[in-house]
N, C-alpha and C positions, 0 to 999 in steps of 0.2 A: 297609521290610519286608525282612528278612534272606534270603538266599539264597545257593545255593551255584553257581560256575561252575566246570567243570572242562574243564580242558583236558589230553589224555593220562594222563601220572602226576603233575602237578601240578593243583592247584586251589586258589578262594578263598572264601572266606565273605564275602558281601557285603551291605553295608546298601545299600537302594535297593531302587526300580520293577526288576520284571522286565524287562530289557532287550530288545530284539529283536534279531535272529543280529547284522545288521552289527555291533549295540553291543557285543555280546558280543565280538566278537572286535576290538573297536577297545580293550577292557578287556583282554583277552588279553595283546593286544601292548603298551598300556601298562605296565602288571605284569609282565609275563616279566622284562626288562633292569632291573634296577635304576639307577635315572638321577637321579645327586646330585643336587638343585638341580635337579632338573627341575619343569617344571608343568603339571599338568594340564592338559588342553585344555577349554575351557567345555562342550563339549557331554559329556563326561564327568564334568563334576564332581557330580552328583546320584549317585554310587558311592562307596562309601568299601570299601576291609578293613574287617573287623572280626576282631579278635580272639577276642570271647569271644562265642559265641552258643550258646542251646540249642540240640540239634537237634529238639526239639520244634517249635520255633519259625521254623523255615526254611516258606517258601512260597514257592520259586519252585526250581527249578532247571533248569541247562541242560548240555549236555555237546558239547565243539568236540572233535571228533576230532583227536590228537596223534600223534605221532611214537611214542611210548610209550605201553604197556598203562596202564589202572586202575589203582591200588595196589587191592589187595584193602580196605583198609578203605574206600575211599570207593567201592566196589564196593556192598559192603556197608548201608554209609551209602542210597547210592540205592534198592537192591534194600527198606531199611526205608521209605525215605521215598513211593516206590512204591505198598508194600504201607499206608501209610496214606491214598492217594487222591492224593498229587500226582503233575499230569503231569511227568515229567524231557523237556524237552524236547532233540532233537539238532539240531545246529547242523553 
């Protein structure tokens, strides 16, 4: 199930279970650093990016407070996905 995790002014579009806060931000920090050759840890692997996702189609979202503001569009993004019934949850 697709969903969005955002952290500051970055975020991701994620296929997978709604995570709970620890997983979110053990995804966080996975994801931030880009790491050649790196490999996932087993208990994260049920996460992938995804690239191309409706936003109709999202059912989960979370938000980890960042160092950096929202970008207005994924302000936006929330403020819609919201006003259709999902909880955004914070983290």
């Amino acid at each position: 199930m697709p969903g969005i995790l955002v952290h500051g002014d970055n975020h991701f579009v994620v296929r997978g279970p709604e995570p709970d806060g620890a997983t979110a931000m053990a995804l966080v920090k996975q994801w931030s650093v880009i790491q050649i050759g790196g490999v996932t840890p087993p208990g994260l692997r049920a996460w992938q990016i995804s690239t191309r996702e409706f936003r109709e189609n999202l059912e989960w979202a979370i938000v980890i407070r960042g160092d950096s503001p929202m970008t207005s569009a994924v302000t936006l993004l929330l403020d819609e996905l919201s006003g259709r019934g999902l909880t955004i949850r914070h983290c």
